[in-house]
C-alpha positions, 0 to 999 in steps of 0.5 A, a space after each residue: 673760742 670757749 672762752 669767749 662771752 657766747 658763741 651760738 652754734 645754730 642762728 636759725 630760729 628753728 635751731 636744734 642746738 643750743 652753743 657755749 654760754 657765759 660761765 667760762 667767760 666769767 669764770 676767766 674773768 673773775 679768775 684773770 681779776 685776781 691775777 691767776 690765769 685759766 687754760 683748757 686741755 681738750 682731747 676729742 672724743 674723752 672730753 675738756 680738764 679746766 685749771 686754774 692758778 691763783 696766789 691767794 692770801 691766808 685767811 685770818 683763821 689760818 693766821 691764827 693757826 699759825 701764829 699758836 703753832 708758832 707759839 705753842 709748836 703743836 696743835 692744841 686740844 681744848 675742853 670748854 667746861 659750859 652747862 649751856 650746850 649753845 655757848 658750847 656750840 659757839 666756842 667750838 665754832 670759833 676754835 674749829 675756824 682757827 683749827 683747833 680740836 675741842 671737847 666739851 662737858 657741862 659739869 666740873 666733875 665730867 671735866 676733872 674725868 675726861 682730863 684724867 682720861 685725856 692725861 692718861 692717854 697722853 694726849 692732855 688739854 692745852 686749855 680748858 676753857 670755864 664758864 664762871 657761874 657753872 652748876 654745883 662746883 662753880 668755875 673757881 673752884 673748879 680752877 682751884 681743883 684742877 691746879 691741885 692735880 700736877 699732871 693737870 699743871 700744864 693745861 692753861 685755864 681761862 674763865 668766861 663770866 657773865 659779869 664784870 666782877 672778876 678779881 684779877 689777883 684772885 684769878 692769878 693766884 688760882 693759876 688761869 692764863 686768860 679771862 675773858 667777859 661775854 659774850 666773846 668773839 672769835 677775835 678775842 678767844 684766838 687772842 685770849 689763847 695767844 696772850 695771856 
């Protein structure tokens, strides 16, 4: 019965009590619509547990989890290498959603520091993600840098630019993975990480 859509205790117009309403019904509802059931253990005087059982699908984040732990058979680290702390904050939004761990940094040189740092303990950046058109040392020659060092050769580089004029060759021969035009979107970062 605690299930049923209202049960009042007291009918009288003058009732003290009130009786169940209709968040159980709904909740059996909604739960039995998605093909999972509900039950109820109740000892008198301790109270009432309520469970239920659903298979759900993953998400489409946890799909792409998976498919990178698939691929990469680790969990990635990612540095975004971007002076503008807004672009940082939606990058590090869509890796979180695909559950990857990232840092990020505003300059060339700070991203050079904290790749020394994180090589040295052992626990390196899988892909370091630059804007293009960084302040100072710009997001090529920042490429350029990075691949000068060998304990850096194993981190894959993507560059995000503003503009449509990347050299596709050119951006091969500095050694990136991936390039990417902004703005970007979650789909396309998590494919850009995936594909190169």
């Amino acid at each position: 019965k605690i299930f049923d859509k209202f049960s009042q205790g007291d009918i009288s117009t003058t009732r003290r009590f009130g009786g169940t309403g209709l968040g159980l019904a709904i909740c059996k509802r909604l739960i039995e619509m998605m093909g999972g059931m509900i039950t109820v253990k109740s000892e008198l005087g301790r109270g009432a547990s309520f469970h239920f059982d659903l298979t759900l699908p993953l998400s489409a984040g946890s799909m792409r989890q998976q498919q990178l732990l698939d691929k990469f058979g680790k969990e990635l680290k990612v540095l975004i290498v971007d002076n503008s702390s807004v672009n940082c904050e939606i990058l590090q939004k869509y890796l979180h959603h695909d559950g990857l761990f990232s840092d990020t940094c505003a300059s060339a040189q700070v991203a050079l520091e904290m790749m020394s740092t994180a090589f040295e303990r052992k626990v390196p950046y899988d892909f370091v993600l630059i804007d293009h058109l960084l302040p100072g040392t710009d997001g090529l020659e920042l490429g350029l840098s990075i691949r000068t060092y060998k304990e850096f050769n194993d981190s894959k580089l993507i560059i995000l630019s503003s503009t449509n004029s990347l050299d596709c060759t050119q951006l091969k021969g500095i050694g990136f993975y991936n390039y990417l035009y902004k703005p970007v979107s979650q789909i396309q970062l998590s494919n850009a990480l995936r594909y190169p």
